[in-house]
N, C-alpha and C positions, 0 to 999 in steps of 0.2 A: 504494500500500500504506500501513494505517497504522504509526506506529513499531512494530518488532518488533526482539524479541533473536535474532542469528543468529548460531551458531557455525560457524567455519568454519577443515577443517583442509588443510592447502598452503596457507596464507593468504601466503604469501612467495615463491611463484612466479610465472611471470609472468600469467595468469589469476587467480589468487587474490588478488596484491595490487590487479588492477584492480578485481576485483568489490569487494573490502574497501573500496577508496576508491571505487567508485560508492554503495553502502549507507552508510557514513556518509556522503559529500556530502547526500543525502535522506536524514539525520536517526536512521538506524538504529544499530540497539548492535551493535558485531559481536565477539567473541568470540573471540581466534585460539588454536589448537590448536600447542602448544610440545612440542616434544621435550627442551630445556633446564628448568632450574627457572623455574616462571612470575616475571618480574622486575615487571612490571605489573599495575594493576586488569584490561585487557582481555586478558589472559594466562589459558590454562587447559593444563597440563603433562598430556601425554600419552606411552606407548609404545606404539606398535603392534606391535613386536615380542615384550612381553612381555606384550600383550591390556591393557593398564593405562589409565584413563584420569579423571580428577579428575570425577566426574558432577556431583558442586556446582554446577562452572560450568557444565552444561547446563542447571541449572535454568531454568525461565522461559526456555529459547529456543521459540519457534517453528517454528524452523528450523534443522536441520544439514546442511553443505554440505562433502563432503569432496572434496576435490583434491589427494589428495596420492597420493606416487609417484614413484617413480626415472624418471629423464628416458629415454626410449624412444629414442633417438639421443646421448645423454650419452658413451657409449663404445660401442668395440665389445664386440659380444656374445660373452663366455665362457661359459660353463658357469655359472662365478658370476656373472655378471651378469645373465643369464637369470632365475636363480631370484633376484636382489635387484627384478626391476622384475616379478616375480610374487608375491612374499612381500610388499613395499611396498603392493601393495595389495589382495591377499588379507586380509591379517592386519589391515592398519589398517581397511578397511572392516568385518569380523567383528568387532573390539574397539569400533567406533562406533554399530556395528548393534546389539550385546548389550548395550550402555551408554545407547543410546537404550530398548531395547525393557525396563530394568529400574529406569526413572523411574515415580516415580505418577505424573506426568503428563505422560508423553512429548510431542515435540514435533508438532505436524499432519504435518510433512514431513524427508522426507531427502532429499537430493539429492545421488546418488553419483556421481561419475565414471566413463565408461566412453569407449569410443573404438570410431572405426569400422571398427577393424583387429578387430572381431565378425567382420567379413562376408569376410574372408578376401581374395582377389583374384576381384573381379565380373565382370572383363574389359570387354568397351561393354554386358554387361547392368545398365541400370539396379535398383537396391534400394530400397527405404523400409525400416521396423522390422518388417516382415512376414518379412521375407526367414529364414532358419536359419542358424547360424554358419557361417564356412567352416572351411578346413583351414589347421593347421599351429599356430608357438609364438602369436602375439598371437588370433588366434581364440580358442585355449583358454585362456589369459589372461583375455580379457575375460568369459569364459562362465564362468569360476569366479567372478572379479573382481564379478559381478552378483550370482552366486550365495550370496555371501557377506552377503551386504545380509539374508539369508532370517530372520533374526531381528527384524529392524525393520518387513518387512512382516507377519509374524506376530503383532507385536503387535497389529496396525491401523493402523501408521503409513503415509502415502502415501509411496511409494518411488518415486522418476525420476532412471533412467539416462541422462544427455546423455551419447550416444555422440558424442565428440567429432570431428571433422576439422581438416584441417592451417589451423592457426590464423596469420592473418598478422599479423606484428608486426614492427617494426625495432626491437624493444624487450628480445626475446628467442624462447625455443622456436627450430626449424630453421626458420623461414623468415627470422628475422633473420642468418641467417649466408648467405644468397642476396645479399642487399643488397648488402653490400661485392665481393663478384663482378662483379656483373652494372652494379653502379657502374665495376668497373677495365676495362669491359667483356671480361670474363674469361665469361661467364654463355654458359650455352646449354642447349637441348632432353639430356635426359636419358636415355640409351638411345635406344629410337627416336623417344620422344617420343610413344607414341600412347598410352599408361597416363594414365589418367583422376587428375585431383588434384580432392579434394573439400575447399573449402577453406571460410572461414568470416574475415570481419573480428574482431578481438577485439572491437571494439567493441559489433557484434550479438552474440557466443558471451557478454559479460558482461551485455547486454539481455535476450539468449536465457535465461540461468541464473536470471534476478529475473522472467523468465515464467515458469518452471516452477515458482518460488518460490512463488509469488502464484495461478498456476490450477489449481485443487482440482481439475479434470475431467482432469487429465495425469497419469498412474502408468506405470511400466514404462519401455520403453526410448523416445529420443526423439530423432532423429538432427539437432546442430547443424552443419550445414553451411547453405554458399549453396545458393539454389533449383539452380541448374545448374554442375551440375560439366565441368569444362575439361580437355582432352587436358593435357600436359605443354607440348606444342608450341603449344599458346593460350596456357597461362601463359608460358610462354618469351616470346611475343611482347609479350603484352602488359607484361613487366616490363624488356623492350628499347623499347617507346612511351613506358611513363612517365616511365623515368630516360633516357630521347634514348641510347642506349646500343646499339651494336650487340650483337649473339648468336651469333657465329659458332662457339663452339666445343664444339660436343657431347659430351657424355662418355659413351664408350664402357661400355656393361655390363660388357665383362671389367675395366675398370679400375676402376669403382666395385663389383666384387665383389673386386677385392687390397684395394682400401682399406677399405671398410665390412665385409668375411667375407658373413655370414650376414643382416647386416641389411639389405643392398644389393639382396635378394629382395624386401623390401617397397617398400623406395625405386623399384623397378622395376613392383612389382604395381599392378594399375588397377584403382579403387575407385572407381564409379559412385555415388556415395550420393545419392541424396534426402529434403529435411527433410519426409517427406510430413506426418507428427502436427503439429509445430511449425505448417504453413502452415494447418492445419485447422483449429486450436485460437484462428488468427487472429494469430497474431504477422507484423507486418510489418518488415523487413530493412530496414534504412540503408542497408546497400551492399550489394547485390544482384549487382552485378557487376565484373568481378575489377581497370579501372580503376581505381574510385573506390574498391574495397575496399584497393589498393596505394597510391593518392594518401593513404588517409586514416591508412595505417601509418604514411608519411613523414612524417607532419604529429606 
């Protein structure tokens, strides 16, 4: 890509700060989206809650990239917490979308965040971005969550949703909280272990987000996951081969539904997902498979 200005807002989560530092390492301006008073040149002060957001600094971006959002595993799910990781990003994508779509020269592209809890529980039916929402809270989440973007494509701007999957990292997000488990060899298969985990190196999902950036032929939704998604019970194994670690202890569905409530339905739902657009459009994966995907978190 040549240098371009990209704003980008969750710039301090754990996706956001890696892409922010892969775009500057190659040379790009990046732009970060503040809830606080902007303290910085690359500071631009927003509220999503109150639709607000400094359009100045959008000038001259090329590109806006939102990631922001109450952590989907952060707590358990109340009443209000529901509606804080539905309003988080309802309200801040409609305030980014109306704010792009009311520059004289909007940007070429948006790049919204979405996630693959679209597709509801697929059970071992494989999906690609063809498939229709499923049922229940994150389903209709994310299908409004999209829907909210409808102003930035209305203008003519190209809009792509990376429906996201369970991103591995020791760095943060739930799967850095497996690590230390599975290290005291405390770790094991999940329920029964046969619910599919569609997961994703950060390192591609930050590769993956600077493809969609950069090819003008990708709009709409675009699922970032590994080519092949794994039982629970392959992951389990295999994060028992790379840290030398036994896996003996299973956690029971009833108990990770007293612990987790409501949320422990998804942790248990199996989500077949396929990057079929990503692999079409020609992006090729570093870590393709869930070894080298785990070796390369640890490193």
């Amino acid at each position: 890509m040549s240098r371009m200005r990209i704003a980008v807002a969750g710039s301090s989560g754990l996706i956001g700060t890696a892409l922010t530092h892969s775009l500057r390492t190659d040379g790009h301006e990046v732009v970060r989206l503040v809830r606080r008073s902007a303290r910085d040149a690359d500071e631009v002060q927003w509220d999503p809650k109150e639709g607000r957001v400094e359009t100045a600094g959008l000038v001259g971006c090329s590109a806006v990239v939102n990631l922001a959002g109450a952590g989907i595993a952060d707590h358990r799910w109340t009443d209000a917490y529901k509606r804080e990781i539905r309003d988080s990003r309802v309200w801040g994508t409609a305030t980014l979308a109306e704010a792009i779509a009311s520059l004289d020269t909007p940007p070429d592209v948006f790049v919204n965040a979405s996630a693959i809890g679209f597709y509801g529980d697929t059970g071992d039916r494989a999906v690609d971005e063809s498939a229709p929402p499923g049922y229940g809270f994150l389903p209709t989440v994310c299908v409004e969550w999209e829907e909210a973007a409808a102003a930035a494509e209305e203008a003519g701007v190209r809009t792509v949703f990376p429906r996201t999957g369970l991103v591995v990292s020791a760095k943060g997000g739930a799967w850095a909280k497996l690590f230390p488990l599975f290290r005291a060899g405390l770790g094991g298969r999940v329920g029964d272990g046969r619910q599919y985990w569609s997961y994703i190196a950060l390192q591609d999902h930050v590769a993956a987000l600077r493809h969609l950036i950069d090819t003008e032929e990708l709009s709409g939704p675009v699922n970032l996951t590994a080519p092949r998604p794994l039982t629970n019970r392959e992951v389990t194994a295999a994060m028992g081969r790379v840290l030398r670690r036994p896996t003996p202890f299973p956690v029971p569905a009833a108990a990770l539904k007293l612990v987790l409530g409501e949320l422990s339905g998804d942790v248990l739902a199996s989500q077949r997902v396929v990057p079929a657009r990503l692999l079409e459009s020609g992006f090729a994966f570093r870590y393709p498979g869930i070894d080298d995907t785990l070796r390369a978190a640890l490193r």
